[in-house]
C-alpha positions in Angstrom: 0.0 0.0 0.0 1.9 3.5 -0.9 0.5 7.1 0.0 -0.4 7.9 -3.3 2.8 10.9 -2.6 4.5 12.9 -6.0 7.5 14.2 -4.1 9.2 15.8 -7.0 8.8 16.7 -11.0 11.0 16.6 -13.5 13.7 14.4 -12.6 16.3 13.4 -14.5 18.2 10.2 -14.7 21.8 9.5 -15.8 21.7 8.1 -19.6 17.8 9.4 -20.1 18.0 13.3 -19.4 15.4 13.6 -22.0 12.0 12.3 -19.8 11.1 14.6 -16.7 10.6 11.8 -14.6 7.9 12.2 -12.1 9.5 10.9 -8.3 6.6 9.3 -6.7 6.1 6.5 -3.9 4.5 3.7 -6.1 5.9 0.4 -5.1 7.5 -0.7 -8.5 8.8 -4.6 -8.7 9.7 -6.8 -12.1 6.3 -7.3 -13.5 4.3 -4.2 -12.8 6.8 -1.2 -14.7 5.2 -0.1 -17.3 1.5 0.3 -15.8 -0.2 3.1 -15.2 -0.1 5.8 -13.0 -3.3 7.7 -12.1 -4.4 11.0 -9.8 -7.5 11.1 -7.6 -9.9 12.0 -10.6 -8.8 8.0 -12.0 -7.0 9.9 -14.7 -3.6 8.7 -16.2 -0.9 11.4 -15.4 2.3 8.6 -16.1 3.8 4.9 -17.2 5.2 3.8 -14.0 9.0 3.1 -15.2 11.5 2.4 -12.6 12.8 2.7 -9.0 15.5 3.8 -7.4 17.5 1.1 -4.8 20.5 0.1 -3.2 19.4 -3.4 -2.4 17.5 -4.6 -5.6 13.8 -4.3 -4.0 11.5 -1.2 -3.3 12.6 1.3 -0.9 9.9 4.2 -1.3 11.1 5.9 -4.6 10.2 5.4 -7.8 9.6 7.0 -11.3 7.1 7.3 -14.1 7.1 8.7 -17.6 5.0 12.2 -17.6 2.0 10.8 -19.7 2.9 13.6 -22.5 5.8 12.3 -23.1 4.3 8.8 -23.6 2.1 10.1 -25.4 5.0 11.9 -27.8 6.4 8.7 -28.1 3.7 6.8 -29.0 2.5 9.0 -32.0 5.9 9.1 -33.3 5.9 5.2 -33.2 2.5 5.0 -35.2 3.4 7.6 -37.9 7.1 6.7 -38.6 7.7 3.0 -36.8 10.8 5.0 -34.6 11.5 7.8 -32.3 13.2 10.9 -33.5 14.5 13.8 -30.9 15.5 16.8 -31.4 19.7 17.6 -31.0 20.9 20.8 -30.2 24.6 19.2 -30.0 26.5 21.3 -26.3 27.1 19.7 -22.4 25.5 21.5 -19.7 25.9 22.1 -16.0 23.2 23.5 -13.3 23.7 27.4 -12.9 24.1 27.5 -9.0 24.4 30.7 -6.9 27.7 31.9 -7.3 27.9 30.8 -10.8 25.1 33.2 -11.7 27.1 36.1 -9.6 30.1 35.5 -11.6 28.3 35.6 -14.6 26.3 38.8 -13.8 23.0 37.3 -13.0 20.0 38.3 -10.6 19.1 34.6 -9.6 20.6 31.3 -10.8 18.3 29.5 -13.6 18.8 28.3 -17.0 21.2 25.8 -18.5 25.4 26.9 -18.7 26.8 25.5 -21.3 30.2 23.7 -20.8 31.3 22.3 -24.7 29.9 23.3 -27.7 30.0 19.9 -30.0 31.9 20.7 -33.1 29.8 20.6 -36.4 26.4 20.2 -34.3 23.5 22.4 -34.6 25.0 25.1 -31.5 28.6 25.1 -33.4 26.2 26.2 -36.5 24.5 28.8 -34.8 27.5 30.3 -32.9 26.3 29.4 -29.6 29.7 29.5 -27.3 30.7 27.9 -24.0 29.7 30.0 -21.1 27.1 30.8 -23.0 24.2 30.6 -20.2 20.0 29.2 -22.0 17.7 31.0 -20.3 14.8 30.0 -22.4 13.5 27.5 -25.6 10.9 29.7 -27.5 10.1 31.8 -24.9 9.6 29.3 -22.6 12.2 30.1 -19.4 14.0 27.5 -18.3 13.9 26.9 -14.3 17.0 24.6 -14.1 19.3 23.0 -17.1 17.5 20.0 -16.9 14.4 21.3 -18.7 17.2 22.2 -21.9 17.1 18.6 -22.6 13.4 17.7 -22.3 12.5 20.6 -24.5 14.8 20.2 -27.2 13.8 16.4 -27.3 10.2 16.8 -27.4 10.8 18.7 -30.9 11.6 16.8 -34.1 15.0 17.2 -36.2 15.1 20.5 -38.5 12.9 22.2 -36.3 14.3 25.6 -35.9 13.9 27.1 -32.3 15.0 30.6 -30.7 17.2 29.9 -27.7 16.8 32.9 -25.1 21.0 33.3 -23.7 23.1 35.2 -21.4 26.3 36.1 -23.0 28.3 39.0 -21.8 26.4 40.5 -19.3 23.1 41.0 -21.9 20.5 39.2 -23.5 20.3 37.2 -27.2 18.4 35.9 -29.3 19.7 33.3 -31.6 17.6 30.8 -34.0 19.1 26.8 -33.6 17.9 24.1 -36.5 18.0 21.1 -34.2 19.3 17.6 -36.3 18.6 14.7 -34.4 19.5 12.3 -31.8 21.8 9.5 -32.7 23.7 6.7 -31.3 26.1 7.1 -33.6 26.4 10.9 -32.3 29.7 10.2 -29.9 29.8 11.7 -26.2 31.3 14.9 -26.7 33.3 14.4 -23.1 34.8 11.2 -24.1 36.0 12.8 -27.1 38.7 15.6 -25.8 41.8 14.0 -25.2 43.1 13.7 -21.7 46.9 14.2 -22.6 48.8 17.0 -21.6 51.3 18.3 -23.4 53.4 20.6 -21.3 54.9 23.7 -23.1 58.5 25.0 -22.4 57.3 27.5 -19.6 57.6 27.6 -16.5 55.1 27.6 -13.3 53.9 30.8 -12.1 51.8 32.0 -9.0 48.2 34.0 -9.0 48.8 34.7 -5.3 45.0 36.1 -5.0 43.5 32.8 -6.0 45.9 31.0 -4.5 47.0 28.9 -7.6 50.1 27.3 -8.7 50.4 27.1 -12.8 51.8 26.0 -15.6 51.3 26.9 -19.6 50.0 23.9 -21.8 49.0 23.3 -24.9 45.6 22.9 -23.7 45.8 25.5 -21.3 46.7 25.9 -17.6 47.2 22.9 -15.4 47.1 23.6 -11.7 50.2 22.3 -10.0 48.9 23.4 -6.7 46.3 24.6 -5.0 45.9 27.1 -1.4 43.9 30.0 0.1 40.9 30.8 -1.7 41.4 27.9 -4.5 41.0 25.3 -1.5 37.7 26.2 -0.6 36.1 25.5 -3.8 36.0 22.2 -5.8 39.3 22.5 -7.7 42.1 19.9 -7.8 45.5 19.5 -8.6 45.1 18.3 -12.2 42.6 20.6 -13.2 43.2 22.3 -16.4 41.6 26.2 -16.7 40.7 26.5 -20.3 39.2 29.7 -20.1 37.9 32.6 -17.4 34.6 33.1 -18.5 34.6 33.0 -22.0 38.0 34.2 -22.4 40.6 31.6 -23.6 43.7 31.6 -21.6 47.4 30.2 -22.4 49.3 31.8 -20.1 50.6 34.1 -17.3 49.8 37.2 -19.0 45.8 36.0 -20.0 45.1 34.4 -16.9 45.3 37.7 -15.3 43.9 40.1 -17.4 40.6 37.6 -17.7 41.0 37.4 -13.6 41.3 41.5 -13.6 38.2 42.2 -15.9 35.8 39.4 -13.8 36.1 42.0 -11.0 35.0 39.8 -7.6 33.3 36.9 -9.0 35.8 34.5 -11.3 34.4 31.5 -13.6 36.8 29.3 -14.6 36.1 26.6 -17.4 38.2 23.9 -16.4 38.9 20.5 -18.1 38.8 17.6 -15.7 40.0 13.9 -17.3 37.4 14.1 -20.3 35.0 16.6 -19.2 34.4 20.0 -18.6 32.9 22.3 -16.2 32.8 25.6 -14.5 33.8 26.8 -11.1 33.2 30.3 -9.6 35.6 31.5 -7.0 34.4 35.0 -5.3 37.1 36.7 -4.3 37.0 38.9 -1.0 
């Protein structure tokens, strides 16, 4: 017997970002996925798909396909025998507080793009990492999680206007989305993880607290104190770019620190992928 409880919307899974799964307590075991879900007025509202557990059996959490979708799906399946989604072709991370400060924003929301795949619909457009999607048509986007679900509700060569942040303004820029593909490869697996030092040698950014050196694929950090410890970088790390200003070396790095003022994105590349960090500086 469950409580009938929807504790969350939207949720996304690893490998299936494009279904806003809806979190519920429905006891789901082998046998019963793929049922119905139904609200108090005996409507259907989802397909109960999956749980979530550590042990192999129910432990309160499950998840169920938002009946639209199913519905999406299902009229694709009778007209054309296959499902198509929509591709817009970059990696996203969540925009959290202090990634919207350094980036000039009011209130964190929308989806910061990370990696622009080469020769994918973005590339086309011009779309640019730390570029920030605020909204798909004028629809806002509450957290980057919705980027997916919209774009893959639409079919391939549908042409959208992506709402962005870039540069402390607002854009406009029209996308034609291709579509969805196995074949498309991961875009994070396919940087390569080798560094190739360059013949320079380390220097400090004693503000930030970072030891550096100049590589061919930017700036690896060779160590890390005072304001760098507190946030989530690590010896390794290479900075690509501050904002959306590609650095190489001593003399970038700080003139993209000077112009970010207090609040300091840095696109780093970590093994194969690539995100951004704020650091506010006092």
């Amino acid at each position: 017997m469950t409580a009938g409880i929807v504790s969350a919307k939207g949720r996304s899974l690893p490998e299936e970002n494009y279904t806003p799964f809806i979190q519920t307590d429905v006891a789901i075991n082998p046998g019963n996925s793929g049922g119905p879900l139904f609200n108090l007025k005996g409507q259907v509202v989802g397909i109960n798909s999956q749980i979530y557990s550590r042990s192999g059996g129910f432990m309160g959490i499950s998840f169920a396909i938002p009946i639209d979708v199913a519905m999406n799906v299902a009229e694709q399946l009778k007209t054309s025998g296959k499902v198509q989604r929509g591709r817009l072709g970059v990696v996203i991370q969540e925009v959290n507080y202090n990634l919207a400060k350094s980036f000039g924003l009011d209130k964190a929301n929308g989806a910061l793009i990370t990696q622009v795949v080469a020769g994918g619909p973005a590339a086309k457009a011009g779309l640019l990492s730390g570029d920030i999607v605020q909204s798909v048509n004028g629809d806002e986007l509450k957290n980057s999680s919705d980027l997916p679900v919209k774009v893959g509700l639409l079919p391939p060569g549908k042409q959208i206007v992506l709402g962005i942040w870039r540069k402390g303004q607002k854009e406009e820029i029209k996308v034609t989305l291709d579509n969805v593909s196995p074949a498309v490869a991961n875009p994070a697996s396919s940087a390569s993880s080798t560094i190739m030092p360059t013949d320079g040698t380390s220097f400090t950014e004693h503000r930030l607290g970072l030891v550096l050196r100049a590589t061919a694929q930017g700036l690896i950090i060779e160590d890390i104190s005072g304001l760098a410890a507190q946030v989530d970088l690590r010896r390794g790390d290479i900075i690509i770019a501050v904002g959306q200003k590609l650095v190489h070396d001593e003399k970038d790095f700080d003139n993209a620190v000077a112009v970010s003022g207090k609040n300091v994105p840095l696109l780093i590349r970590r093994a194969n992928n690539t995100l951004f960090i704020a650091m506010m500086l006092p």
